[in-house]
MARTOR-728948 format. One record per residue (C-alpha): x, y, z. Coordinates in steps of 0.1 Angstrom, whole numbers, plus 5000, padded with zeros to 4 digits. Layout:
% residues N
{{X; Y; Z}},
...
% end
This chain:
% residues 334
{{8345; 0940; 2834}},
{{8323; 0919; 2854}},
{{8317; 0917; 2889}},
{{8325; 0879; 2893}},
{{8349; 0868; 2919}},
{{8379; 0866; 2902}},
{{8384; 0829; 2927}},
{{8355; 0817; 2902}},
{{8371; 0828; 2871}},
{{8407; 0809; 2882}},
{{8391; 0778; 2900}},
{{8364; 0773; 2873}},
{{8388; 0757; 2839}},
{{8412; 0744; 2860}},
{{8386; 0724; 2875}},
{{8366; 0718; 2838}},
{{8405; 0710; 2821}},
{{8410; 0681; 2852}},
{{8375; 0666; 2842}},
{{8380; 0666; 2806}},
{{8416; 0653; 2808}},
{{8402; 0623; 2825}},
{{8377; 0617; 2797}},
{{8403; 0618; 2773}},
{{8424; 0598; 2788}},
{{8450; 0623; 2796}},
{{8474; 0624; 2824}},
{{8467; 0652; 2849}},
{{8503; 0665; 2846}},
{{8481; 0688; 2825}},
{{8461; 0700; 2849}},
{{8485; 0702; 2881}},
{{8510; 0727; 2855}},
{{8483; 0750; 2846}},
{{8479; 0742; 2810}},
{{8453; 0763; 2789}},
{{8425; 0752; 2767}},
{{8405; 0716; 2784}},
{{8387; 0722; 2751}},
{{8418; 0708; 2734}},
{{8414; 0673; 2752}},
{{8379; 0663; 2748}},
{{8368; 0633; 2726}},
{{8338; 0651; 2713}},
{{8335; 0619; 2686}},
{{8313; 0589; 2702}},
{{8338; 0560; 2688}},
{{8367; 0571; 2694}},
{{8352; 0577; 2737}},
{{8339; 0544; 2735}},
{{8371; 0531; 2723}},
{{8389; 0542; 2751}},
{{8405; 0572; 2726}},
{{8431; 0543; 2714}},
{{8418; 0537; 2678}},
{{8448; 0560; 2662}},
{{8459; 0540; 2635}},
{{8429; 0536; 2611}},
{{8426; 0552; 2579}},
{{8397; 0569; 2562}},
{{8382; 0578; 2591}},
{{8370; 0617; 2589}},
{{8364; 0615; 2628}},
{{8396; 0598; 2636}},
{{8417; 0629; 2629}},
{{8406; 0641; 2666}},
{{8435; 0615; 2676}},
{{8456; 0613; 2645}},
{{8449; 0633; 2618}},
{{8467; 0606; 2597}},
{{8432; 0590; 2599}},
{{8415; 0609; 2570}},
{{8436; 0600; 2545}},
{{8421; 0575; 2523}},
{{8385; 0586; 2530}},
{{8353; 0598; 2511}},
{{8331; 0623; 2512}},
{{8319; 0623; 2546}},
{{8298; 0645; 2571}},
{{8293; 0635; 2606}},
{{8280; 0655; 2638}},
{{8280; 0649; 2675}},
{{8263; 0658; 2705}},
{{8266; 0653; 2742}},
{{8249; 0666; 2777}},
{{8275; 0667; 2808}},
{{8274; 0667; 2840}},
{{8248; 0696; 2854}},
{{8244; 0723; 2824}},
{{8275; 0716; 2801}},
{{8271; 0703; 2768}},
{{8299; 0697; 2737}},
{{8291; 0695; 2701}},
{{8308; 0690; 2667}},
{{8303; 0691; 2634}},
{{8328; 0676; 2603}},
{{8332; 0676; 2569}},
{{8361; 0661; 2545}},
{{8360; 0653; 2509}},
{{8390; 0634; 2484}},
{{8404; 0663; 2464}},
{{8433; 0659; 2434}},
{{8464; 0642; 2444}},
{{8452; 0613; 2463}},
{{8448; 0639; 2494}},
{{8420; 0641; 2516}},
{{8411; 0672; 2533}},
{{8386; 0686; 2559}},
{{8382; 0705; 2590}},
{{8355; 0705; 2618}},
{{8341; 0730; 2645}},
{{8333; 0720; 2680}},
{{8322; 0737; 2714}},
{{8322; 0732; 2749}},
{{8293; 0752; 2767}},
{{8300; 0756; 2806}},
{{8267; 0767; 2812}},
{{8255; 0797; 2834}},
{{8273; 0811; 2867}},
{{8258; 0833; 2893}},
{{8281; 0864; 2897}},
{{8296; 0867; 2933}},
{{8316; 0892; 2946}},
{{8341; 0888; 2971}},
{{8330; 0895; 3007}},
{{8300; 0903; 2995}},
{{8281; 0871; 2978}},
{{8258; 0864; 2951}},
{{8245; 0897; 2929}},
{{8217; 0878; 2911}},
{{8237; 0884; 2881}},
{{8249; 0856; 2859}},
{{8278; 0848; 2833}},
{{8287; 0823; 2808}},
{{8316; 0802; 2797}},
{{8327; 0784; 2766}},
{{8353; 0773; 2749}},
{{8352; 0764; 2711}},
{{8378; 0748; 2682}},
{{8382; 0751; 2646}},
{{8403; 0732; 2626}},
{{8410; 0724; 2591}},
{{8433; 0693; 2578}},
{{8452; 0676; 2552}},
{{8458; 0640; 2549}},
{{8473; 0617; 2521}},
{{8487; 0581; 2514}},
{{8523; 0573; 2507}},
{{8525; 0536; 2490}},
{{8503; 0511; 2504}},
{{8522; 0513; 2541}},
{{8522; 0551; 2549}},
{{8497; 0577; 2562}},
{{8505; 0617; 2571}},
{{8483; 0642; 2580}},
{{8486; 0675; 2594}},
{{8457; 0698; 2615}},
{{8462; 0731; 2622}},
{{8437; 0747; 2651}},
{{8420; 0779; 2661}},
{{8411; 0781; 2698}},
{{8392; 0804; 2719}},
{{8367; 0810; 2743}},
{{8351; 0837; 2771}},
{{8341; 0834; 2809}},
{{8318; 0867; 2810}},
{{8338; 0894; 2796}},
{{8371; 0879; 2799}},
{{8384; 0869; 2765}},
{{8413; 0837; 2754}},
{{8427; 0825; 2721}},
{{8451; 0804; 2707}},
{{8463; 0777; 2675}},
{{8481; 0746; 2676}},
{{8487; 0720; 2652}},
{{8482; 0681; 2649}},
{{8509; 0656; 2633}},
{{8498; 0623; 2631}},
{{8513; 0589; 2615}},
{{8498; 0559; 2607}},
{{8522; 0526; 2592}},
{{8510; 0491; 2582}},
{{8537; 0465; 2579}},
{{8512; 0439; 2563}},
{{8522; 0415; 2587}},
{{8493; 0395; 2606}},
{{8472; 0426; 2597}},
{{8488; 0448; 2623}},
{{8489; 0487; 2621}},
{{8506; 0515; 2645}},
{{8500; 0550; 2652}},
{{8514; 0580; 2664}},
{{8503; 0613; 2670}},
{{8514; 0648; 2689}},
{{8485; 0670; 2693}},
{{8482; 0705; 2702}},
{{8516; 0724; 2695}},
{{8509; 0756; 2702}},
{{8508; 0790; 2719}},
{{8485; 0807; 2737}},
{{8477; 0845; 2724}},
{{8457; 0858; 2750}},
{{8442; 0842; 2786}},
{{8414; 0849; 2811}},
{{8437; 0867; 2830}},
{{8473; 0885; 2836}},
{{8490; 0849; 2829}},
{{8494; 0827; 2798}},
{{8501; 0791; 2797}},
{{8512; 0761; 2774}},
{{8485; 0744; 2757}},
{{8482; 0706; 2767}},
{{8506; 0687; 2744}},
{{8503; 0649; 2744}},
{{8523; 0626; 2723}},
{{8501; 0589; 2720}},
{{8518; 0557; 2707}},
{{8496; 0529; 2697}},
{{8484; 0501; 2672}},
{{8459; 0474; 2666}},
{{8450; 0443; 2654}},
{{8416; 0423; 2637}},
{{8419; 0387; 2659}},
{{8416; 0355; 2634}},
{{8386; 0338; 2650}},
{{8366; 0365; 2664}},
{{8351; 0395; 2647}},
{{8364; 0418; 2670}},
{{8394; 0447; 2664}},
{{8415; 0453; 2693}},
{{8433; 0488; 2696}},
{{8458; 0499; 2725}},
{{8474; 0536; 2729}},
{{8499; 0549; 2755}},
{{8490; 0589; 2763}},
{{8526; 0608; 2776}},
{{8513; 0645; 2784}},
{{8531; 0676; 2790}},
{{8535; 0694; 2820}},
{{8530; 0733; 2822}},
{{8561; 0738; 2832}},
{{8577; 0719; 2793}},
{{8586; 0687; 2812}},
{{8578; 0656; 2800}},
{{8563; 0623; 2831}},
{{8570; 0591; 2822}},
{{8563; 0578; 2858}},
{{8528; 0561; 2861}},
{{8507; 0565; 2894}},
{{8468; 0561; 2893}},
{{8458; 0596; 2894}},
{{8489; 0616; 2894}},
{{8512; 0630; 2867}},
{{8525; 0607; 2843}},
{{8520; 0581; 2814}},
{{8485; 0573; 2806}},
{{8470; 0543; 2783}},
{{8441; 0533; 2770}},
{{8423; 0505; 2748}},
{{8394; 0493; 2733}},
{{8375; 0466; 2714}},
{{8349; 0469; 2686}},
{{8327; 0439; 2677}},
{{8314; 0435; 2641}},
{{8278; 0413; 2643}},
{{8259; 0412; 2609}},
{{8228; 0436; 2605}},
{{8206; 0420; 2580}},
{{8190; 0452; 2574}},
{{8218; 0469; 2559}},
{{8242; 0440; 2547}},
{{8269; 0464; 2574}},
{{8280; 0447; 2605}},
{{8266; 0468; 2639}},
{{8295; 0475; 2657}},
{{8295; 0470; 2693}},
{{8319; 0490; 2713}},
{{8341; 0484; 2747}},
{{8372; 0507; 2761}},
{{8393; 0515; 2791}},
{{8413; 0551; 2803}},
{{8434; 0539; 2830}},
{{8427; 0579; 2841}},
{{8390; 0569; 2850}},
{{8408; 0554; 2883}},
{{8414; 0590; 2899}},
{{8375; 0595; 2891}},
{{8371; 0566; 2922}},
{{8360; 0580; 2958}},
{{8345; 0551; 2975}},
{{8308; 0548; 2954}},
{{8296; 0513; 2944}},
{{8297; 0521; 2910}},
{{8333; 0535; 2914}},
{{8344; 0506; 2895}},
{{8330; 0513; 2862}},
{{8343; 0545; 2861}},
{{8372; 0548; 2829}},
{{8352; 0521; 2811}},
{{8331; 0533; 2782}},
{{8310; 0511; 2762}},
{{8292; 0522; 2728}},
{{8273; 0508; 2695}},
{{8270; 0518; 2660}},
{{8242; 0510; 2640}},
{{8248; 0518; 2600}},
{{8214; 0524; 2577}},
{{8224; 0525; 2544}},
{{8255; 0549; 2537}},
{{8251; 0565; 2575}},
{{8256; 0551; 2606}},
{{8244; 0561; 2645}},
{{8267; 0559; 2674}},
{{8258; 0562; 2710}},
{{8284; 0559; 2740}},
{{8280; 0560; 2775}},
{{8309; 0570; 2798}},
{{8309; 0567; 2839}},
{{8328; 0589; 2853}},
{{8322; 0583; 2887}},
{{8322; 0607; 2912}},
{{8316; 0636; 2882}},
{{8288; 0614; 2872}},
{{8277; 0594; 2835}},
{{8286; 0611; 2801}},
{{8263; 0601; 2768}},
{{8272; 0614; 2735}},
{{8252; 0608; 2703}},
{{8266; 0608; 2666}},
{{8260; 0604; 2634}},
{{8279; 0602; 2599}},
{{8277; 0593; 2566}},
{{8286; 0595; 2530}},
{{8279; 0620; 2502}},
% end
């Protein structure tokens, strides 16, 4: 057992799961009930962060199933990866694959991590030992996905979590259930999606908590006379405590929403459209503490730039007082 202030090892996710809610889009219920696994909440995918995380109704979309896993259903054979570098030393990655097997179904699975970075090693009353420890959290998931008629979309994710601060050990699985429906009516679709069902099978310490469970409601729409895709989502999370806020205040527990808007402008070079990306976390407002720039922060903006059957995404998140997020992607079809 490590030296390290057991203060570090207690303050140290709680404070990581409050930032990473916020970039998600999550209510902090979350993180005022002391739920487990921040990992669980991050949009390690550069669309769907610069969409605001409300694109949950598409289909064929191997990185959608990070919102709904409905959205693989329908898809190739795709491979994408992601990278980003946070605030300080933290950096997230991912890596996916899915593929169209027998049956119309479509199935897949990815890995991602969260790196913390390095600590120095205190002790309490004492101070630093020159020592240092690590952190990290990291997810595996595999998931099915399949079309019912031309209106219906199901999918299903099932998750392996864990992760260490120093010698201190945590695991846990959850599951994904995600919905997608299209009426055909004036090109309308809608979403819905409860992520993370779960328990946790061990923690950092003497205590285990829920994981974060968040139900999101959404849809979108292609507008007639401009090339642009509009997509809205309302986040409800759970508290740690099994209770569910439906009371909205800027900052504090409750309801959550999000949206975004993705431009398609012809690229000549590869007869695709380059999409250009705008979103909004109404979250981003409790990331506000009096900077000039305060006001960017929940916005994200992004762009996507297809070459032949890939396609390059970049986003760039403020997140005010915690600083600006940019994540890098890449995916394609086999």
């Amino acid at each position: 057992m490590s030296t390290a202030s057991l203060l570090i090892r207690r303050v140290l996710p709680r404070l990581i799961f409050a930032m990473f809610a916020v970039l998600n889009g999550a209510s902090s219920a979350s993180a005022a009930g002391r739920t487990a696994f921040p990992m669980l909440l991050i949009q390690t995918e550069p669309r769907g962060l610069a969409l605001g995380g409300a694109p949950i109704t598409e289909l064929g979309w191997t990185d959608g199933t990070l919102l709904n896993p409905a959205s693989a259903a329908g898809g190739d054979r795709m491979v994408s990866a992601s990278f980003a570098r946070h605030m300080l030393d933290l950096w997230s990655g991912r890596v996916a694959a899915s593929f169209p097997v027998k049956g119309g179904f479509t199935v897949g699975g990815y890995i991602s991590t969260l790196n913390y970075g390095e600590f120095d090693v205190s002790v309490r009353g004492t101070g630093a030992t020159g020592e240092q420890f690590r952190a990290a959290e990291n997810v595996l998931a595999g998931y099915v996905a399949g079309q019912w008629g031309a209106s219906l979309g199901l999918g299903m994710a099932a998750k392996l979590v864990w992760g260490a601060i120093d010698d201190d050990r945590a695991s846990g699985a959850a599951i994904d259930l995600g919905i997608t429906f299209d009426p055909h009516w004036e090109q309308f679709r809608f979403g819905m999606a409860v992520r993370n069902i779960g328990v946790q099978f061990s923690s950092y310490g003497s205590e285990t908590y829920p994981l974060p469970t968040l139900f999101t409601v959404g849809g979108s729409k292609p507008l007639l006379h401009l090339p642009l895709t509009v997509s809205v989502v309302g986040v409800f999370s759970r508290k740690g405590e099994g209770e569910w806020e439906a009371d909205f205040l800027p900052g504090e527990p409750g309801v959550s929403f999000g949206v975004g808007g993705e431009f398609d402008i012809p690229a000549g070079w590869s007869g695709e459209p380059m999409h250009l990306r705008i979103g909004y976390r109404s979250q981003g407002e409790s990331l506000r503490v009096g900077h000039r720039l305060d006001i960017l922060a929940g916005f994200s903006f992004g762009v996507g730039i297809p070459y032949r059957s890939w396609e390059f995404d970049y986003t760039y998140a403020p997140m005010g007082a915690l600083g600006d997020l940019h994540r890098f992607g890449v995916a394609g079809i086999l």
